[in-house]
Phi, psi and omega in degrees: 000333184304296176319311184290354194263335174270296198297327156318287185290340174285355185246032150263343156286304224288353175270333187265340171238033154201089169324312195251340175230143200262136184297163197287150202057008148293325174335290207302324179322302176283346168279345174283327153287333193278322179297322172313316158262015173260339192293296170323321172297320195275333221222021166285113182258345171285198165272190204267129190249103182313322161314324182296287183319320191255005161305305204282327171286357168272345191287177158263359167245125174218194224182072183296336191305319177315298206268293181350282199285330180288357182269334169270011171256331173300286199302344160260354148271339188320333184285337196254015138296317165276341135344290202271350163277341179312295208273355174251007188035075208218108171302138173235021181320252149044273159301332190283289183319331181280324160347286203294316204288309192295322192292334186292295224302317188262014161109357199267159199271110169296326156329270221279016195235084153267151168221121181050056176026060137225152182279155187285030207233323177297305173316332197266338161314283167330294197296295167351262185337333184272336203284302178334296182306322184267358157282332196268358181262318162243016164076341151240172207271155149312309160294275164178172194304324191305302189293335173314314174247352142332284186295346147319272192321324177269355200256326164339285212285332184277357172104012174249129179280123177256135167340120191270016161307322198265328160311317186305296181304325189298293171310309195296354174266356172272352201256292187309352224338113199282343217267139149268343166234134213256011175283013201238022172296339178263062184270304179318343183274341186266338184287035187224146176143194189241086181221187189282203173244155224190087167289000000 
């Protein structure tokens, strides 16, 4: 999973910080990356890796048939992550978050993705929410800030307005530093707007 979290954040620079155009001698890099997750999607002997998926959806080349069936292994595994996090009481902030980004990331309406009648954008609430409660009993989230503010980001991108209680504690662990990847200070910037609200 590490490679793939790496291969994520390298096409999540070279997309974000020139949306629309690749500096000149970068191409072969990126289609070279890019085969490297279509290669990884097709030759998977584990389960289906969400990192994966939206590496390939950040990309400008794709292979929908490709992106098509690993989107539907995702979505059949997301019911047996949250089984085995339910019955081991096991945090999936993290996993959850990445879940939501992927699945956003290919169009899909998250309202409408239940597992054991609550929706994933709830599960991912639930998770929030446990994180919450152990920062305030033990001054950090149950996971770590990153998944912490990762699952900030995703419940953003899914259209929940988040507290600026939980933005607040997002920075102020970032100004300590809580954060072990320092990329996630602008969550507050994406969590404004007229959507719903989330304590």
């Amino acid at each position: 999973m590490d490679f793939s979290f790496f291969i994520f954040f390298v096409i999540f620079t070279f997309v974000s910080s020139k949306p629309c155009e690749i500096s000149s001698g970068n191409e072969e890099q990126i289609l070279s990356l890019n085969k490297k997750l279509l290669r990884s999607v097709k030759e998977a002997s584990e389960g289906p890796n969400p990192s994966l998926h939206l590496g390939l959806r950040l990309s400008q080349h794709h292979s929908l048939a490709s992106e098509k069936d690993y989107l539907l292994k995702l979505k059949k595994e997301l019911d047996g992550i949250i089984d085995r996090s339910q019955s081991k009481l096991q945090p999936i902030t993290g996993l959850l978050a990445l879940y939501t980004l992927a699945l956003r990331a290919s169009c899909e309406d998250l309202n409408s993705i239940s597992v054991h009648g609550m929706t994933l954008l709830q599960h991912l609430k639930h998770q929030l929410h446990a994180e919450k409660e152990h920062i305030a009993s033990s001054s950090r989230p149950l996971t770590n800030y990153y998944q912490y503010g990762l699952g900030v980001l995703a419940l953003c991108v899914g259209g929940v307005r988040i507290s600026s209680h939980v933005v607040h504690k997002l920075i102020q662990a970032q100004s300590n530093g809580g954060f072990m990847h320092k990329d996630i200070l602008s969550i507050g910037e994406c969590c404004t707007g007229p959507t719903r609200y989330v304590h």
